[in-house]
C-alpha positions in Angstrom: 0.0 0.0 0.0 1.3 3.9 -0.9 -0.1 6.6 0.5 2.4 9.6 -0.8 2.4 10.1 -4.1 4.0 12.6 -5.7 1.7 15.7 -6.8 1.4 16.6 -10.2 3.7 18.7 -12.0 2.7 22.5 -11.7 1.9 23.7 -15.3 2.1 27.4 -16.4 -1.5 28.9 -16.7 -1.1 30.5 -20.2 1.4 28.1 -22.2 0.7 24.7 -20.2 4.4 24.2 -20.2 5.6 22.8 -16.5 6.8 25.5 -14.8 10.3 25.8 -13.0 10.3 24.1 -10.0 12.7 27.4 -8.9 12.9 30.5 -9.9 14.7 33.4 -9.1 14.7 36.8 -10.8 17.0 39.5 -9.6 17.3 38.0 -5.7 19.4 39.1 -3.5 20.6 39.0 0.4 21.4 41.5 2.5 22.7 40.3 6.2 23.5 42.9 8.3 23.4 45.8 6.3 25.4 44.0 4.0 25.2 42.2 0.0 25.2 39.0 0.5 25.0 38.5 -3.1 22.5 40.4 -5.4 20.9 40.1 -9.0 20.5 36.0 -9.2 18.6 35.3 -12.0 18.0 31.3 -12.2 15.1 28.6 -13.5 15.5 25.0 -12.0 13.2 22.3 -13.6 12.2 18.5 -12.9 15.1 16.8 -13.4 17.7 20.0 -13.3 20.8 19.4 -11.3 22.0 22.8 -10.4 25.2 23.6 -8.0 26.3 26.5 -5.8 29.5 27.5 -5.5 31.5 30.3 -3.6 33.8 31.1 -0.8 32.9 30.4 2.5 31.4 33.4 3.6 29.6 34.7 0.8 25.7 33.5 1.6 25.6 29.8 -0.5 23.9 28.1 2.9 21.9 31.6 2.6 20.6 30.9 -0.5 19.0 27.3 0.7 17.6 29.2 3.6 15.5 31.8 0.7 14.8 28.5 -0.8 13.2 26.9 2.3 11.4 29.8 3.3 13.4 30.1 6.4 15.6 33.5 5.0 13.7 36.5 3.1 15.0 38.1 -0.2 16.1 41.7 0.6 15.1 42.3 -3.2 13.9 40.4 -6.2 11.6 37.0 -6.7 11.8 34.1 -5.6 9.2 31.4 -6.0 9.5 27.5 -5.4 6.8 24.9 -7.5 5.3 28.0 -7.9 4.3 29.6 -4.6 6.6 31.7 -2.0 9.2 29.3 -0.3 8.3 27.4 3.1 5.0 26.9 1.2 5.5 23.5 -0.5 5.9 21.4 2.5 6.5 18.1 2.3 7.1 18.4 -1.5 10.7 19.8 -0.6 13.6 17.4 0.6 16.4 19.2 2.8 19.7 17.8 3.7 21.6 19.9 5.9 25.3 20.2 6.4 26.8 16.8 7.3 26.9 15.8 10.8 28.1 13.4 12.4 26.4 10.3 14.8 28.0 9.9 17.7 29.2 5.9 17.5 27.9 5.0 20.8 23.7 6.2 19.1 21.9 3.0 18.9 18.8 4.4 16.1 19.4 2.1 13.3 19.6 3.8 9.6 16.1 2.2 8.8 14.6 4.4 11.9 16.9 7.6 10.4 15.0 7.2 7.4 11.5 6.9 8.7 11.7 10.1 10.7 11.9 11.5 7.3 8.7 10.1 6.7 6.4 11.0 10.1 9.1 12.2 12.5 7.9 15.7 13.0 4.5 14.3 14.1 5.5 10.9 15.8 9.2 11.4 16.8 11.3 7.8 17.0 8.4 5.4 15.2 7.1 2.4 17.3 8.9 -0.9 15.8 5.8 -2.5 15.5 2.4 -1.6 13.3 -0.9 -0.6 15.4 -3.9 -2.3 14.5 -6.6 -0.5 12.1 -5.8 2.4 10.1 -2.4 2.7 12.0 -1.4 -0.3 11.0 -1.8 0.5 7.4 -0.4 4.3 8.1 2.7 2.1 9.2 3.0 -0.6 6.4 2.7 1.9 4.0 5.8 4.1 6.0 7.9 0.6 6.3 7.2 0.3 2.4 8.2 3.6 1.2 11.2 3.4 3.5 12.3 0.0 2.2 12.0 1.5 -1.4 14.3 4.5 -0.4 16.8 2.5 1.3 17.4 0.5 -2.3 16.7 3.6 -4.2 20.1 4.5 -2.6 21.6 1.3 -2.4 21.8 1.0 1.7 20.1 -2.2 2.2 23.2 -3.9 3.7 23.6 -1.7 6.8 20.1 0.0 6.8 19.8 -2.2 10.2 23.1 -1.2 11.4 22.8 1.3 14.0 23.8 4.5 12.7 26.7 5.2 14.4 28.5 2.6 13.5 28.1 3.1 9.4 30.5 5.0 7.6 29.9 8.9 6.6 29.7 7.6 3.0 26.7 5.2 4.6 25.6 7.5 6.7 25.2 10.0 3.9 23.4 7.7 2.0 21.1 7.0 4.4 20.3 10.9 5.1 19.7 11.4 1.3 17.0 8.6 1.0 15.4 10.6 4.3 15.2 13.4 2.5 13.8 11.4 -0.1 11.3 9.3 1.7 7.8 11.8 1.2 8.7 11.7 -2.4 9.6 15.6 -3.0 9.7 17.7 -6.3 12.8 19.9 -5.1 15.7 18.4 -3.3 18.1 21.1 -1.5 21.2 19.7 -0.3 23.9 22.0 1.5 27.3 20.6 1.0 26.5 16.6 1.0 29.9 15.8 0.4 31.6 17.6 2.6 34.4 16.0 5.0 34.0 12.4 2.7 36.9 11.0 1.2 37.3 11.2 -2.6 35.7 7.7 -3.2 32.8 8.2 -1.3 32.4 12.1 -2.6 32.5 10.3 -6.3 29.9 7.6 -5.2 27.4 10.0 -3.8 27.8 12.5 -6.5 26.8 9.7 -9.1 23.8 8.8 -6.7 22.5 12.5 -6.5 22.8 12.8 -10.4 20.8 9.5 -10.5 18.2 10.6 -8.5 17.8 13.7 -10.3 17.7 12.0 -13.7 15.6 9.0 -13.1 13.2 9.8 -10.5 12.8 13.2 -12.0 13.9 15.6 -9.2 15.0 18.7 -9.2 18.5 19.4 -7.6 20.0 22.5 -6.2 23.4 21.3 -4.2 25.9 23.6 -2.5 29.3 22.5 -3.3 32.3 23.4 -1.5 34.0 21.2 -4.6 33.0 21.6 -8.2 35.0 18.9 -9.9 33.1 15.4 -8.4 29.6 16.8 -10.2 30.8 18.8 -12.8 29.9 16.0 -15.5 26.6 15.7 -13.8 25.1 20.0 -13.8 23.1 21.6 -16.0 23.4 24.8 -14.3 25.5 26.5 -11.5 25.0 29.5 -9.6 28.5 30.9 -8.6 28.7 33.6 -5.5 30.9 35.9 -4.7 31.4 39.3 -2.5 28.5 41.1 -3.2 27.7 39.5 -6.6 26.6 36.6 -8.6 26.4 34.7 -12.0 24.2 31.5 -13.1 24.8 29.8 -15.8 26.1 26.4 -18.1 29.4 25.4 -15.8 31.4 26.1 -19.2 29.8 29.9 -19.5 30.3 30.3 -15.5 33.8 28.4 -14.7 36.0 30.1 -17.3 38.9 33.0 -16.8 36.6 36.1 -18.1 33.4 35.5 -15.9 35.9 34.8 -12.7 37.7 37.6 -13.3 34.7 39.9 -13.7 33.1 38.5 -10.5 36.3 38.7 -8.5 37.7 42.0 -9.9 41.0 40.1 -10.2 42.6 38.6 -12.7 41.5 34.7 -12.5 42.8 31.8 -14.9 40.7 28.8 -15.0 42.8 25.8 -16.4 42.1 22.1 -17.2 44.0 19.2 -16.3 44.3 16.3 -18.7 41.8 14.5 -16.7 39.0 16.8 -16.8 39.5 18.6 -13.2 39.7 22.4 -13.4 42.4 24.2 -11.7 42.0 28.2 -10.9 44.8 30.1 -10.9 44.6 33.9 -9.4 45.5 36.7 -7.6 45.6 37.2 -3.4 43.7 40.3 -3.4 40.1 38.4 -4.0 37.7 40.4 -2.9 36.7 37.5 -0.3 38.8 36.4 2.3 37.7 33.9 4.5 39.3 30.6 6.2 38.4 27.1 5.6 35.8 25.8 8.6 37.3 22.5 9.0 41.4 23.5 9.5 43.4 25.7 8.4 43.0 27.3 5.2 46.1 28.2 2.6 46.4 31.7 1.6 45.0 31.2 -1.7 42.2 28.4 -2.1 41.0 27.2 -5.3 37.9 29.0 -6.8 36.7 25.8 -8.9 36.2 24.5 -5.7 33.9 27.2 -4.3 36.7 28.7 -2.5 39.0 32.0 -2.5 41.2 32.2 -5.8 45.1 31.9 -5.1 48.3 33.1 -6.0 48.9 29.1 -7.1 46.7 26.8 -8.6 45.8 23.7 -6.6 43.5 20.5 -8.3 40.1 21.2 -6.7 40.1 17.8 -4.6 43.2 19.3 -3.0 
């Protein structure tokens, strides 16, 4: 038995074309007094996979907080499947910033994924079905979990509790949460962040499948641009104050860079497909690297500040 299906497509009044799932037209931040970012023109639709890139600093986490309704635009429109964001419920999937399960926490993956489903009604869900109507209410969750879990390939430590799976598991597991109501848009703030370079490839290439097959619309910030960059239709880079959207090949090049910078940038690509940016010190963001200490110059392919030496962006 299903009980969440997926609503149907929103369709444009007066061309019965679908309509984006997001749109922006001339957005912007302000924080403080301050430009976040300003004049981000962007359409995402069913099946769009669309990064966000930046230094740390500039407002990319911002942006998903406009998108869920949770920050308001200082200018411009925004609209998500066609309404004013925080309106769509259910029919958005959020994965936050990574964190990570203490490994003592006995909640097994299977029970991380259910709170996706009724957790901010039910909290942790009984293991066992109620009689009645209950009962069905909870066959139908165990279902739809079960399906998410092989949607993402967890099966093999879904019962495992969850501090004792992997962060490329865990991950996994917080994706098909996020997935488990079956949403339109799925906004995702740095899902690869702190995973080693296998596990960042083999999530990447389970987001892009997702957003292909099933049909769902992606918007992903990325702190590196190189493990999805084969996978994007669109990316929306920030920088101090400003912003460009695009094709990754009309936004990642030297002239755009340069122009959003205001420094001379030099976007270069190695023989095996990674771009390397090479640039100036004098970006005009400076910020350090969350997780340890950051080099004087980062790499601006990989969301971060543009150097005085080029670095490969997994560096």
């Amino acid at each position: 038995m299903t009980v969440a299906h997926a609503p149907a497509r929103t369709a444009d009044a007066t061309t019965g074309a679908a309509a984006p799932v997001v749109a922006l037209r001339g957005a912007g931040v302000r924080v403080g007094g301050r430009a976040l970012w300003s004049g981000v023109d962007l359409e995402v639709g069913a099946g769009e996979f669309v990064a966000v890139l930046g230094p740390n600093g500039v407002g990319k986490s911002t942006l998903v907080k406009v998108l869920l309704g949770v920050q308001q635009p200082a200018a411009g429109e925004v609209r998500v499947l066609g309404a004013r964001p925080g309106r769509a419920g259910a029919r958005v999937g959020y994965l936050p910033q990574r964190r990570s399960f203490d490994a003592s926490l006995r909640l097994r993956g299977t029970d991380v994924v259910r709170l996706g489903w009724d957790g901010d009604r039910w909290g942790v869900p009984l293991p066992f079905p109620l009689p009645g109507r209950w009962g069905a209410r909870s066959r139908a969750a165990a279902e739809r979990v079960a399906e998410v879990i092989g949607l993402v390939g967890a099966e093999a430590y879904a019962d495992r509790p969850i501090g004792q799976c992997s962060g490329g598991e865990q991950q996994r597991l917080l994706i098909a949460q996020a997935l488990v109501r079956r949403p339109e848009l799925l906004v995702l703030d740095e899902p690869l962040d702190s995973l080693d370079l296998p596990n960042q490839a083999a999530v990447a290439a389970l987001i892009g499948r997702i957003c292909r097959d099933e049909g769902v619309a992606v918007v992903m910030v990325a702190h590196d641009v190189n493990p999805i960059l084969s996978r994007l239709d669109r990316v929306v880079y920030l920088a101090e104050g400003g912003a460009v959207a695009g094709r990754p090949a009309d936004v990642i090049n030297s002239a755009t860079l340069s122009r959003l910078y205001g420094t001379s940038v030099e976007v270069l690509t190695t023989s095996d497909g990674r771009l390397v940016v090479v640039g100036q010190p004098e970006a005009p963001a400076r910020h350090t690297d969350r997780h340890g200490n950051a080099p004087a110059g980062q790499d601006a392919a990989s969301g971060a500040e543009p150097g005085r030496e080029g670095r490969r962006a997994d560096g």
